[in-house]
ZAMARGU-4260 file (C-alpha; in steps of 0.2 Angstrom, whole numbers, plus 5000, padded with zeros to 4 digits):
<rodrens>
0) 5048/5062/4991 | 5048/5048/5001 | 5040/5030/5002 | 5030/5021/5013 | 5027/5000/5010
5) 5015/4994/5022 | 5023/4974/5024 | 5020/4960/5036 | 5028/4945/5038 | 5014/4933/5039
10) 5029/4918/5041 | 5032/4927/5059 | 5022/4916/5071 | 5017/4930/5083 | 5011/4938/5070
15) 5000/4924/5064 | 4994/4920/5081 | 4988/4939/5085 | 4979/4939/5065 | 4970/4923/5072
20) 4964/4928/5088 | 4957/4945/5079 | 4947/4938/5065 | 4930/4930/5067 | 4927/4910/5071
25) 4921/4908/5056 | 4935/4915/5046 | 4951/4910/5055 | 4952/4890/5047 | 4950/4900/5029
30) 4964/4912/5035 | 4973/4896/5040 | 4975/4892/5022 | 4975/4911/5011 | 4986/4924/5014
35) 4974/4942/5014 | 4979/4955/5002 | 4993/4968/5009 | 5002/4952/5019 | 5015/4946/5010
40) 5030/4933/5012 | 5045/4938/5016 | 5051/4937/4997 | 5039/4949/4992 | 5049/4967/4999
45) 5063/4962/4989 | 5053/4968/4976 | 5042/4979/4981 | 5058/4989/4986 | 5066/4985/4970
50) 5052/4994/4959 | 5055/5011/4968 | 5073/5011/4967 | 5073/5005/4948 | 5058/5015/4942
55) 5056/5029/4953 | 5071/5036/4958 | 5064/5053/4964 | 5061/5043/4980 | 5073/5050/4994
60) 5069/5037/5006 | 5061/5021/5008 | 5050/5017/5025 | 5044/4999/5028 | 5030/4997/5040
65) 5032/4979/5048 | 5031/4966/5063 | 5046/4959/5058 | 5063/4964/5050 | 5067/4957/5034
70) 5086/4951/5036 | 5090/4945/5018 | 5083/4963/5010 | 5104/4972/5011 | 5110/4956/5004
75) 5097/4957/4992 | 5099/4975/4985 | 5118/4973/4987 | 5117/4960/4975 | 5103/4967/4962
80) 5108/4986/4965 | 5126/4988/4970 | 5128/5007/4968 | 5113/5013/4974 | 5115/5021/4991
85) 5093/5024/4995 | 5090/5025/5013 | 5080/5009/5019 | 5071/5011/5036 | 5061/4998/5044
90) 5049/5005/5055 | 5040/4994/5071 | 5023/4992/5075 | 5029/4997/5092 | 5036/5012/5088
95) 5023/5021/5078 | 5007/5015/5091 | 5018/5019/5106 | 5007/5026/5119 | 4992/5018/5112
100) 4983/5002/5121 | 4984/4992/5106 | 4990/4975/5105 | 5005/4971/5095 | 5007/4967/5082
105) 4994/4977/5072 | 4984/4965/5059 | 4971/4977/5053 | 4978/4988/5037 | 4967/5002/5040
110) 4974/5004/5058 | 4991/5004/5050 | 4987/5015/5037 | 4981/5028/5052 | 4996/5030/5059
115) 5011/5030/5045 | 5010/5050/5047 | 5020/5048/5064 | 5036/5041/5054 | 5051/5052/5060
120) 5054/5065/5047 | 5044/5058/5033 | 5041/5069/5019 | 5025/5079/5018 | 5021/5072/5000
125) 5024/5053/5003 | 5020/5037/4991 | 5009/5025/4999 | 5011/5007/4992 | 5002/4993/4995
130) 5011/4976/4996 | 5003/4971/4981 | 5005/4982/4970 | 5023/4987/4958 | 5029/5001/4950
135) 5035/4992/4934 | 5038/5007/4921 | 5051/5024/4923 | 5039/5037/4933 | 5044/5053/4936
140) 5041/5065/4953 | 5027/5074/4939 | 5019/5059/4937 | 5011/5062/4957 | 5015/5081/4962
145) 5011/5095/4949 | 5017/5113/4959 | 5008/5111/4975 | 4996/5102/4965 | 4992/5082/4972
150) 4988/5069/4957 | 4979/5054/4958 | 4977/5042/4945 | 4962/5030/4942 | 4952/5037/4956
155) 4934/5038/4957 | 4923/5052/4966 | 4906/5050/4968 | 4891/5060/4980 | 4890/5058/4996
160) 4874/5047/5000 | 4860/5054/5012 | 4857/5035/5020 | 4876/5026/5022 | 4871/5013/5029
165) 4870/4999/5018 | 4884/5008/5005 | 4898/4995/5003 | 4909/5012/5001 | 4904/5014/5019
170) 4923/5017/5025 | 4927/5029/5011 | 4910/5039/5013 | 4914/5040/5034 | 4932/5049/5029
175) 4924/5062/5015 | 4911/5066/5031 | 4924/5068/5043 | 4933/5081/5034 | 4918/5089/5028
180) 4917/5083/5010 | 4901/5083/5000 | 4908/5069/4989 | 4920/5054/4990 | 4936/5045/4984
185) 4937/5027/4978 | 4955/5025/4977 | 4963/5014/4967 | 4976/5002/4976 | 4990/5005/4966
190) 5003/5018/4973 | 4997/5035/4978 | 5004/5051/4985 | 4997/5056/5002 | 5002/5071/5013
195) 5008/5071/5031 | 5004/5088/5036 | 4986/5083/5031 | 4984/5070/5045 | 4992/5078/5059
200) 4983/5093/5058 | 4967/5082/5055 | 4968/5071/5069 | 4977/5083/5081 | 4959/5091/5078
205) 4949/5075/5080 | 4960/5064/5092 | 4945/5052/5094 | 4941/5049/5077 | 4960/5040/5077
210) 4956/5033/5093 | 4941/5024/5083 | 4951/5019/5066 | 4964/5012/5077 | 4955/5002/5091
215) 4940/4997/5081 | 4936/4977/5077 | 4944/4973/5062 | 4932/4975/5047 | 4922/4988/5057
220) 4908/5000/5048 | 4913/5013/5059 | 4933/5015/5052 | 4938/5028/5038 | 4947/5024/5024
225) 4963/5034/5028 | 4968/5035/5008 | 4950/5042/5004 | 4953/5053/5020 | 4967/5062/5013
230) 4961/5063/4996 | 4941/5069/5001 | 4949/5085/5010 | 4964/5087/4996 | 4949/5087/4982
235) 4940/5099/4993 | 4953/5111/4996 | 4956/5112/4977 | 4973/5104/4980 | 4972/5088/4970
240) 4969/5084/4953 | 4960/5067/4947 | 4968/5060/4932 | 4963/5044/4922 | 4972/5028/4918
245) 4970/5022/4901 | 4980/5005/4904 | 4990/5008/4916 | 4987/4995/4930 | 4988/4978/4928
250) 4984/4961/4937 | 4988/4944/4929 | 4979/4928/4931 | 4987/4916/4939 | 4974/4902/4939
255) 4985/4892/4920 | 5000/4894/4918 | 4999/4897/4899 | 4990/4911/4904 | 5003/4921/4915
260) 5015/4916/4901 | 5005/4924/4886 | 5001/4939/4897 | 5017/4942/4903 | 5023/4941/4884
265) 5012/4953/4880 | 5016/4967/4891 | 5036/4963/4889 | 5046/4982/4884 | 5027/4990/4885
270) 5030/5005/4896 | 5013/5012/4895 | 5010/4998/4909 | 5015/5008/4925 | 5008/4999/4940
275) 5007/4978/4941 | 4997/4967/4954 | 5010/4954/4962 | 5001/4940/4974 | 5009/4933/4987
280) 5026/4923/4980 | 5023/4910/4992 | 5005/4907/4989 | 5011/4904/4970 | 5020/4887/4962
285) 5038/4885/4959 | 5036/4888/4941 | 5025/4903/4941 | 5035/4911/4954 | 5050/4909/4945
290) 5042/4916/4929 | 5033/4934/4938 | 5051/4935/4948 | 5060/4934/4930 | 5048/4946/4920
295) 5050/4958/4935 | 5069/4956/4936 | 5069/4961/4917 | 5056/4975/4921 | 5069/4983/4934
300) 5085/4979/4923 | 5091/4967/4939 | 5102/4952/4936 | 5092/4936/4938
</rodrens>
């Protein structure tokens, strides 16, 4: 199985620029000042990578979906994991919307998310992380596949509404009637298993319908969530399994520092913990920075 991180370097300038000019007036002087959820400094990979090699280490290959190539990431591994040999691809925003009129870079998520199928020989089962979330436990390929069997854990289904219109699941309800659900999937954020083969048959079918997702205004009603997408037609096809998670996901708060300390004391050798909410390392102090980098560090057996 492979891995697919979804990371932008919000420090590129280009990059910052391009977000700017896409979000509403009325958002970009608070966008000025808060970094949205799945853009993360540059530090931030480091680890994201580091939890799949550590913790799951059924992963063949490691794809990051990026504006901009992180340079200090080789040195990084080669310093923390000095025998391990998993392949680490970056892959350009240019590349994967290459014959799309879509301005580069990409800032929306969703557009993003709808086109991570075209990856050059990317598994068919694929882990799908968003920047902000960690492995931070030993999982196992049976923890997301069971035969040809897709799991999903911590996910909610619901019915299908007859008026959408005012559903704040508005995204999530347009995928589950693309692909001709009766009911859809919240998914959680944490990590999730996803399959290729589902999206390019479903949007060699329905070409406009990836048109939309990828030219639409950011924020649009009109998008599908791609994670809900996959998992609507999965659940429909009797091809994935819903399982619950009793603890397993967990964000800390960051707003006192006695806080983050007491928490992360509490979950410290607790294995039942599997996936952790990381914010932004640069949006955080030197001291709280330097204490989530340590309890992860401990967390993936690295050197700190």
């Amino acid at each position: 199985m492979d891995a697919v991180i979804i990371w932008s370097d919000v420090d590129d300038p280009v990059y910052r620029v391009r977000r700017l000019l896409t979000l509403p007036e009325k958002r970009r002087q608070s966008d000025l000042l808060v970094q949205p959820p799945k853009m993360k400094g540059t530090k931030d990979i480091h680890y994201n990578v580091a939890s799949l090699i550590s913790c799951a280490p059924f992963i063949r290959r490691i794809f990051i979906v990026t504006n901009s190539e992180d340079k200090g990431l080789k040195l990084f591994l080669k310093r923390k994991f000095p025998l391990d040999r998993t392949p680490i691809n970056f892959v350009s925003h240019k590349m994967l919307f290459d014959g799309f009129n879509v301005p580069l870079p990409v800032v929306d998520p969703v557009a993003l998310e709808s086109m991570i199928w075209k990856i050059p020989c990317l598994d068919d089962e694929f882990l799908l992380l968003d920047a902000g979330w960690m492995i931070v436990s030993p999982m196992e390929i049976s923890d997301f596949v069971d035969g040809d069997k897709f799991i999903l854990r911590g996910a909610t289904v619901k019915k299908v509404p007859r008026r959408i219109l005012r559903s704040k699941d508005r995204l999530r309800i347009n995928a589950a009637l693309a692909c001709g659900a009766d009911k859809y999937v919240i998914c959680p954020e944490s990590p999730m298993v996803l399959s290729k083969t589902f999206f390019e048959d479903f949007f060699r079918e329905r070409p406009d319908l990836l048109e939309l997702n990828i030219t639409a205004p950011l924020g649009s009603p009109n998008q599908m969530d791609i994670p809900s997408l996959c998992w609507s037609w999965l659940l429909k096809e009797g091809r994935g399994v819903i399982r619950k998670a009793h603890g397993e996901e967990v964000a800390f708060n960051y707003d006192n520092d006695d806080d983050l300390v007491s928490q992360l004391q509490q979950y410290r050798g607790d294995n039942s913990v599997k996936f952790c909410d990381v914010p932004p390392l640069s949006s955080l102090g030197w001291y709280q920075q330097r204490t989530i980098t340590d309890w992860l560090s401990e967390r993936f057996r690295m050197p700190i």
